[in-house]
C-alpha positions in Angstrom: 12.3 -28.9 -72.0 12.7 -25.3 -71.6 15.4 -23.0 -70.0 13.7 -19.9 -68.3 16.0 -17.0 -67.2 15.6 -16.4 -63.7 13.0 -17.0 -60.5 10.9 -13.5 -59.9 11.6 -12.6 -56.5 10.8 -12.0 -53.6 -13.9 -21.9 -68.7 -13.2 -19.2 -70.9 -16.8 -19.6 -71.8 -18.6 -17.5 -74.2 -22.4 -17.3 -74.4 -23.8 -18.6 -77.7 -27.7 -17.1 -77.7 -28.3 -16.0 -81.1 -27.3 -19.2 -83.5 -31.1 -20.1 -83.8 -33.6 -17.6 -83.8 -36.9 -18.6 -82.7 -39.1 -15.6 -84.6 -39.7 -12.0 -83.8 -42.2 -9.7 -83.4 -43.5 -10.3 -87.0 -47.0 -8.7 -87.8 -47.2 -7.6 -84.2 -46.6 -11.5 -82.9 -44.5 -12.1 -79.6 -42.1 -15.0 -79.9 -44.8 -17.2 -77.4 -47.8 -15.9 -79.7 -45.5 -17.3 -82.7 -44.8 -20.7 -80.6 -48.6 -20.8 -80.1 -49.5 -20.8 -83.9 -46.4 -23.6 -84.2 -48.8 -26.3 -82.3 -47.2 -25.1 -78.6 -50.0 -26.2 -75.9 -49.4 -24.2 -72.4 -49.1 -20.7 -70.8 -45.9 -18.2 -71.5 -44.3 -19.2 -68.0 -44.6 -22.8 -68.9 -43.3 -21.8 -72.7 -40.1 -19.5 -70.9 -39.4 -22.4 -68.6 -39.2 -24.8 -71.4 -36.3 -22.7 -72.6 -34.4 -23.0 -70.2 -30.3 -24.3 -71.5 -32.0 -23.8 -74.9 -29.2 -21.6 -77.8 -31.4 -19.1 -78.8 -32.1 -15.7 -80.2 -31.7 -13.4 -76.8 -33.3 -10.4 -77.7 -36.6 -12.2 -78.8 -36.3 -14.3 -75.7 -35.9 -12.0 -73.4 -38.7 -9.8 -75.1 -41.2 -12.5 -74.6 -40.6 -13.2 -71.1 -41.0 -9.0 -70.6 -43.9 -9.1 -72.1 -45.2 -12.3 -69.7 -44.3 -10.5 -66.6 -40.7 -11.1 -66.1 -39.0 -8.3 -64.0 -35.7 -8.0 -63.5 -32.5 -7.0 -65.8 -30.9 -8.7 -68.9 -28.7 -10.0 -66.1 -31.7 -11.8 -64.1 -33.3 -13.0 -66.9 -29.8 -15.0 -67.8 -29.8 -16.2 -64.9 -33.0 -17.6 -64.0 -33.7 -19.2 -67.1 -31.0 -20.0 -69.2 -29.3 -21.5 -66.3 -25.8 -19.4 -66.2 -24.3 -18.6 -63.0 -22.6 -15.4 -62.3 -18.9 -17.3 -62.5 -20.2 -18.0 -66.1 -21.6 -14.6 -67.2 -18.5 -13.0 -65.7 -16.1 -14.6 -68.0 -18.4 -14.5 -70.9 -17.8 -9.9 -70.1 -21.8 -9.9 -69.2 -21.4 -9.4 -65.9 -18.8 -8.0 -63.5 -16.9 -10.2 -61.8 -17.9 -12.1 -58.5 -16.4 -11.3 -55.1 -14.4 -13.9 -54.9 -11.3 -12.2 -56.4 -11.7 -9.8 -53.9 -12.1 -12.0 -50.9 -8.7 -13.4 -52.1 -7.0 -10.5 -50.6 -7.8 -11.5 -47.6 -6.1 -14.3 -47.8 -2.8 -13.3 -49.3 0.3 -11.8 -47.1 3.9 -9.8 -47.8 6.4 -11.2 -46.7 10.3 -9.7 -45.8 13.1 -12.2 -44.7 16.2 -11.1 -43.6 19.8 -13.4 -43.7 22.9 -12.4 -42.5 25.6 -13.0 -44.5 29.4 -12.7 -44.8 32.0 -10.8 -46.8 35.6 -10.5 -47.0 36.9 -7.7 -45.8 40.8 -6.3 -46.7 42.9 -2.9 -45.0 44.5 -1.2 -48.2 47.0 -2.7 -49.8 49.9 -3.3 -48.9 49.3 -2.9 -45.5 45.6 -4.3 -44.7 45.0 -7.9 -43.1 42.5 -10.4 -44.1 38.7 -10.7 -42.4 35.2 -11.2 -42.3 32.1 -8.7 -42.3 29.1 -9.8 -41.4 25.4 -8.2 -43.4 22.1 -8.1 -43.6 20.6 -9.2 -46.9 16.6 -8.8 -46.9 14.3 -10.2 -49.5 10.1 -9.5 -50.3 8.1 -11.9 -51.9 4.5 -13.2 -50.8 2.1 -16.2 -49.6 -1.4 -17.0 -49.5 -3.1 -17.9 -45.8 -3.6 -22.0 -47.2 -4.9 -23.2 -43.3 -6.2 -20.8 -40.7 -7.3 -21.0 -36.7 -8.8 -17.4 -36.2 -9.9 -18.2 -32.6 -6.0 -19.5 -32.0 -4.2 -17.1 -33.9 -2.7 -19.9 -36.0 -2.1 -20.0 -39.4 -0.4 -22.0 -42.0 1.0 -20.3 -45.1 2.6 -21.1 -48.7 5.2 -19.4 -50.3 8.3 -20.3 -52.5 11.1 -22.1 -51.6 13.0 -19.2 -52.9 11.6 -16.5 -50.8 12.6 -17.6 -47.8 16.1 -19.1 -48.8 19.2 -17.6 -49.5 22.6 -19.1 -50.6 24.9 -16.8 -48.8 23.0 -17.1 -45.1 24.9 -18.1 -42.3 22.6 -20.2 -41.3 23.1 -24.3 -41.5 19.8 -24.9 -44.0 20.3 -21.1 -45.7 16.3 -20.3 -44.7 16.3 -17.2 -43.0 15.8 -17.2 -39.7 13.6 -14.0 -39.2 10.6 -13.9 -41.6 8.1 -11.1 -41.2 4.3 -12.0 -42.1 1.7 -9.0 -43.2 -1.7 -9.4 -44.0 -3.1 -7.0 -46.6 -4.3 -3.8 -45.4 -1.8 -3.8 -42.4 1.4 -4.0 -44.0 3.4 -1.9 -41.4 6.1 -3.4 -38.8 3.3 -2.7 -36.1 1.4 -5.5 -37.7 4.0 -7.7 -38.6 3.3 -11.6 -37.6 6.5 -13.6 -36.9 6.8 -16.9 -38.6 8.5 -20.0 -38.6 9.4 -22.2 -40.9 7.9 -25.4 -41.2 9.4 -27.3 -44.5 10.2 -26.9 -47.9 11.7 -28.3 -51.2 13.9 -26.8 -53.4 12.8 -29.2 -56.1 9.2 -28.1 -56.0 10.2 -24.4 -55.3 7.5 -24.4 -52.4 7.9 -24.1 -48.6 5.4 -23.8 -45.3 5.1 -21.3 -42.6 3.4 -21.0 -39.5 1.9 -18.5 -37.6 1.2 -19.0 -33.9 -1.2 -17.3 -31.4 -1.0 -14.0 -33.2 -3.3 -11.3 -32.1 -2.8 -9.6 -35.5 -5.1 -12.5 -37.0 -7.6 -13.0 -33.8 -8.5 -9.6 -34.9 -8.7 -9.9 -38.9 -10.8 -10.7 -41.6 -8.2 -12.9 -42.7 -9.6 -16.3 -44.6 -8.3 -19.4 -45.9 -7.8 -19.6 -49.7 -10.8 -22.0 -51.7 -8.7 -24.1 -54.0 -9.6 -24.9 -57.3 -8.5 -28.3 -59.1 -5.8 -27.3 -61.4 -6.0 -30.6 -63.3 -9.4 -28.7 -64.8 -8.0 -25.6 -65.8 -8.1 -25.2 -69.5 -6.1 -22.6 -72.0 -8.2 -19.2 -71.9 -8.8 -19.7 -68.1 -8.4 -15.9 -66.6 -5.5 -15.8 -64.3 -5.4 -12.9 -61.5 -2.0 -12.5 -59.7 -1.9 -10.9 -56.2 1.0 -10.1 -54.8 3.7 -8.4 -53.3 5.3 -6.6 -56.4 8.4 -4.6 -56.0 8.1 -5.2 -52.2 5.5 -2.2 -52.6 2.4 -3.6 -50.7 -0.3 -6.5 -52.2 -1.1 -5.7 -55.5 -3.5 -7.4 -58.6 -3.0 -8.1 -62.0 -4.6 -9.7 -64.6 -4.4 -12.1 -67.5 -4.8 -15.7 -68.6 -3.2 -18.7 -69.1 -1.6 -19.5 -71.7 -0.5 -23.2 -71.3 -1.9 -25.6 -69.0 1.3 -27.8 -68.2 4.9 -27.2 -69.5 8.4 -28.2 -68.2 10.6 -25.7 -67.7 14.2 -26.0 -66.5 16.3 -23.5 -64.9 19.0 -22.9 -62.1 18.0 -23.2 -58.3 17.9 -20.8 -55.8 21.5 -22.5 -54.1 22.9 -21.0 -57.2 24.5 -24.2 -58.4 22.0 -27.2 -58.7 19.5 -27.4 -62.2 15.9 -28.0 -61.2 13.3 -29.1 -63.4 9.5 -27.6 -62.8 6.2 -28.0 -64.2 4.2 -25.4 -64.5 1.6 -23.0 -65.7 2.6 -20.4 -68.2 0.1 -16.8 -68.0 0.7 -14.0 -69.6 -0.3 -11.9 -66.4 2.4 -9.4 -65.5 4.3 -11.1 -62.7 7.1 -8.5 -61.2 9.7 -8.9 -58.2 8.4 -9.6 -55.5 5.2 -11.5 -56.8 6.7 -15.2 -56.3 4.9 -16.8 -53.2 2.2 -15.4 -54.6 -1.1 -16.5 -55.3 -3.2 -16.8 -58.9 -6.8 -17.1 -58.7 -9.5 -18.0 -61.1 -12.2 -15.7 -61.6 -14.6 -16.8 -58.6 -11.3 -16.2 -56.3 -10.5 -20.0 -56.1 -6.4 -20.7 -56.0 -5.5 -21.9 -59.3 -1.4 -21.3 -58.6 1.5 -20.4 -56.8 3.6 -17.4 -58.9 7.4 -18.1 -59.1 9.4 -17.2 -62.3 9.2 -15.1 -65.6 11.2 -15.3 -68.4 13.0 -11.6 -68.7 14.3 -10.9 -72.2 14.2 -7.9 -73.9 12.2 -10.1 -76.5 9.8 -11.3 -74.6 6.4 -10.0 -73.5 4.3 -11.3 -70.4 5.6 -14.7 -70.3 5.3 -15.6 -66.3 4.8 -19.0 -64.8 3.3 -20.5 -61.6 3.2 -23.6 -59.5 -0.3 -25.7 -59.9 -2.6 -25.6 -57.1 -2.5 -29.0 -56.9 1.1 -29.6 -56.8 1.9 -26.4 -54.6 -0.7 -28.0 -51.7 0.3 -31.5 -52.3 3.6 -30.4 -51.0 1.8 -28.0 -48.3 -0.1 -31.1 -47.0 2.8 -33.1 -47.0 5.0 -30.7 -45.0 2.5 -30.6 -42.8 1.4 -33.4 -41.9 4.9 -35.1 -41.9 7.5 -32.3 -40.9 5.2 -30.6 -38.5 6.9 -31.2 -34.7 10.0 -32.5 -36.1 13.6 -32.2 -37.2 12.1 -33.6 -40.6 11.5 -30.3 -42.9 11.3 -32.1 -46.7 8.6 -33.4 -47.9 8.2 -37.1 -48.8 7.1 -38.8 -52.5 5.9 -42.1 -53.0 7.9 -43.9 -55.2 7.1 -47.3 -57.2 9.3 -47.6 -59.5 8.2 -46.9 -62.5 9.0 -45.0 -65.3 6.0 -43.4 -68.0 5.8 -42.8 -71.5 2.7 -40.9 -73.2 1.3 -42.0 -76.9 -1.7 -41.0 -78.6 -1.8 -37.6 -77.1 -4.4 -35.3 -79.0 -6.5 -32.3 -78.1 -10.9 -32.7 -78.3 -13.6 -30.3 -77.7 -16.0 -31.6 -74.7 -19.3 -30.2 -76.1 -20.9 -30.6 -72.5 -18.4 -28.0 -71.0 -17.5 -26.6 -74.5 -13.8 -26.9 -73.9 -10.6 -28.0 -75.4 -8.5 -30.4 -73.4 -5.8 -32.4 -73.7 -6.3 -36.3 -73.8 -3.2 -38.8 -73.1 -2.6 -42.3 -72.6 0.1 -43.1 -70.5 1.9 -46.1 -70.3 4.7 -48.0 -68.1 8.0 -47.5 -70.3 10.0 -49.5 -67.4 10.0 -51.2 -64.3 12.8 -50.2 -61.4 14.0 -53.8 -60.0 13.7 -54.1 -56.3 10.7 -51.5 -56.2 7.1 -51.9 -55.2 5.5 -52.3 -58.5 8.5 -55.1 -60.0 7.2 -58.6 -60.8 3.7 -56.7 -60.6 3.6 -54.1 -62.9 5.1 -54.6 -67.0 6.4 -52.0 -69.1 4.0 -51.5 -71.8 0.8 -51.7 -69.2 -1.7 -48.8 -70.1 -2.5 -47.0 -66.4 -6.1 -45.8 -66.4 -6.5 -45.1 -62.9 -4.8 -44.6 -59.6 -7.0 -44.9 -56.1 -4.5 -43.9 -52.8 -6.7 -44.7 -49.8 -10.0 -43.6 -50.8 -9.4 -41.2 -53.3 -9.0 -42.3 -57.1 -7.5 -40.3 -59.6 -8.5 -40.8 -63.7 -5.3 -41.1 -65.6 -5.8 -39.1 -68.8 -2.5 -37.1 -68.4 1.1 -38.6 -67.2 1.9 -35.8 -64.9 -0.8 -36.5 -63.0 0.8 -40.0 -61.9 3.6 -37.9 -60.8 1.5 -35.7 -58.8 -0.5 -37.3 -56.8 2.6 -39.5 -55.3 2.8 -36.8 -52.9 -0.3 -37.7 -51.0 1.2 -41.0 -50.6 1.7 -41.5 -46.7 3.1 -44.9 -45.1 0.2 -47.2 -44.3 -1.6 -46.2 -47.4 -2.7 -48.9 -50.0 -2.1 -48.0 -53.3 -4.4 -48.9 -56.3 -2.9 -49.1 -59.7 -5.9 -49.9 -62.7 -4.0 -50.7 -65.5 -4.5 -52.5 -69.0 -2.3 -55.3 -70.4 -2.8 -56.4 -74.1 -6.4 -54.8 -73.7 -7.6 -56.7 -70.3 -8.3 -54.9 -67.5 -6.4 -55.3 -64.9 -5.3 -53.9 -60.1 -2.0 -54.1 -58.8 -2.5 -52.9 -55.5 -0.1 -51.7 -53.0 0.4 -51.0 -49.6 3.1 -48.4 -48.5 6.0 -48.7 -45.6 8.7 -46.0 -45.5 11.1 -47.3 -47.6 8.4 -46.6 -50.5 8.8 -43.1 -49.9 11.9 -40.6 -50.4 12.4 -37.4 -49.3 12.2 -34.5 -52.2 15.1 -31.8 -51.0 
């Protein structure tokens, strides 16, 4: 467990083409006159398209299918026959980087909050008499457009739990009670969207905001964010922040990621409780004003939710983020379940068990040519009176978790944690375990004392 100073506020894939060369232009010979004298029986298209996924010399196979017709770039070529996609030649520095990351600005916002707040005030002494002042504290951070009704004007959007809360408000929860939305390009107060808030956790460090019936997006290009699967990202993985730094406007910056899953503990945003997150660490330069924030992959796709950096006159570029699938977990849960109501916490499942990891190891995946991280997780307890006693046994192996239709591969233990949040009452609840190497379901199905809210 790590201690990190303070919130911020408000397929690294490389081509491999030239391992085995396949023959040059030897004594005047093309690569597909060379193939021919090797006992190859067809034309050159049907020789270029038998190389397609092939690792091979790119300047002699690019040569040959010039010589056989091909037009179109280096870039084409790639493309077309050696079956990369532009996400893939992007990262590999061949080619400049999709759209996507661009589109992404249209689907991140500034936001301001404003909370008044109280101070003692005193006459000079000896004369002066006690009182109270009341101020305005305002603070910037920023959000990503995560649901969106363009015809409607609606829109729901995630930020940090510590954007819009502050521990000296007047108000009964401490969320401020006039937030101020802006869509990139029209940051001025002539565009500002006024929002509400929907839910939040302190614990998760994310909360939910709604727009209603606002002209401002009727008339946009504003879009949705496309979430990627954070469970998939992998060490290397470019990570592009955009954000509100220094309250100065949406701005980007780039970098990567430089661990896939860490704990980190640190002091809330109430100033007094200790909060435990887990989180992505990048070494993209995160500033005030970023957290709320998204971090995109390459192609665009949400990858994270920006919310602390560690600042130390010893430390360089060490900034962390909420996973995508964590930060929209709680977004979906707020949602659906606080949505309407006086509820505004979201709601985990809980069974009652408690999980230990062994033979954790790293492997290379040769088909995606990636490192990952492989764990076997295990029950280290069962909680008496919960779902899973007299059901579940400490030392079962869990292999594989299925919440209404959707089932989950264990291969990592946080993912157990996770995924609890799209429990809802009424669900069934599939747990694939292993006992003394059999096989075996415990299967589940939820009421609401099963789940608990997560302040």
């Amino acid at each position: 467990m790590k201690r990190i100073i303070a919130f911020i506020l408000p397929l690294l894939l490389l081509l491999s083409l030239v391992s085995c060369s396949i023959g040059g232009k030897d004594n005047g010979l093309s690569a597909y006159d060379i193939a021919v004298e090797n006992g190859y029986k067809g034309d050159e298209n049907s020789w270029l398209e038998s190389l397609k996924g092939k690792d091979l010399s790119l300047s002699e196979v690019y040569a040959a299918a010039k010589e056989a017709g091909f037009e179109g770039d280096l870039l084409d070529f790639l493309k077309e026959y050696l079956s990369y996609d532009d996400g893939d030649l992007a990262r590999a520095g061949v080619a400049p980087a999709s759209a996507g990351i661009s589109q992404s600005l249209l689907s991140s916002v500034s936001i301001t909050c404003s909370f008044e707040y109280q101070v003692s005030s005193y006459g000079g002494w000896p004369f002066g008499g006690g009182g109270t002042t009341t101020r305005t504290a305002q603070q910037s951070g920023s959000g990503v457009i995560y649901r969106l009704d363009k015809e409607k004007g609606d829109a729901y959007i995630i930020t940090n739990y510590h954007v819009v809360y502050y521990y000296a408000s007047t108000t009964e929860d401490r969320i401020s009670d006039q937030i101020k939305v802006y869509l990139y390009g029209s940051e001025n107060e002539r565009s500002a969207m006024e929002a509400t808030y929907v839910g939040g956790s302190m614990n998760y460090d994310v909360a939910v905001l709604k727009i209603t019936d606002s002209d401002v997006i009727k008339n946009s290009s504003a879009l949705p964010v496309s979430v990627f699967n954070s469970n998939l990202l992998i060490v290397g993985d470019t990570a592009i922040a955009i954000g509100n730094a220094e309250g100065e406007g949406i701005s980007v910056t780039r970098g990567i990621i430089s661990v896939d899953s860490e704990y980190i503990q640190m002091t809330a945003c109430d100033n007094v409780s200790t909060v435990s997150y887990r989180l992505l660490r990048v070494d993209t330069a995160i500033n005030s004003g970023n957290s709320g924030g998204g971090l995109f992959d390459e192609e665009g796709r949400l990858i994270g939710i920006v919310n602390a950096k560690i600042s130390s006159s010893s430390v360089e570029n060490i900034g962390y983020a909420i996973p995508s699938n964590i930060a929209t977990y709680v977004a979906d849960n707020i949602i659906e379940t606080c949505n309407g109501t006086t509820v505004t916490t979201p709601k985990r499942c809980m069974l009652g068990i408690t999980l230990g990891v062994s033979g954790s190891q790293a492997y290379f995946d040769p088909d995606t040519g990636t490192t990952r991280i492989r764990e076997t997780v295990y029950l280290t307890g069962v909680q008496s009176g919960k779902p899973a006693d007299g059901v579940l046994k400490t030392g079962d192996v869990i292999t594989a978790i299925k919440i209404g239709d959707v089932t989950y591969d264990i291969d990592r233990s946080y993912i157990v944690v996770d995924i609890m949040l799209t429990c809802r009452t009424g669900d069934t609840v599939t747990v694939y375990y292993t006992r003394d190497g059999v096989p075996g379901t415990a299967e589940f199905t939820l009421d609401a004392s099963s789940l608990f809210e997560v302040n």
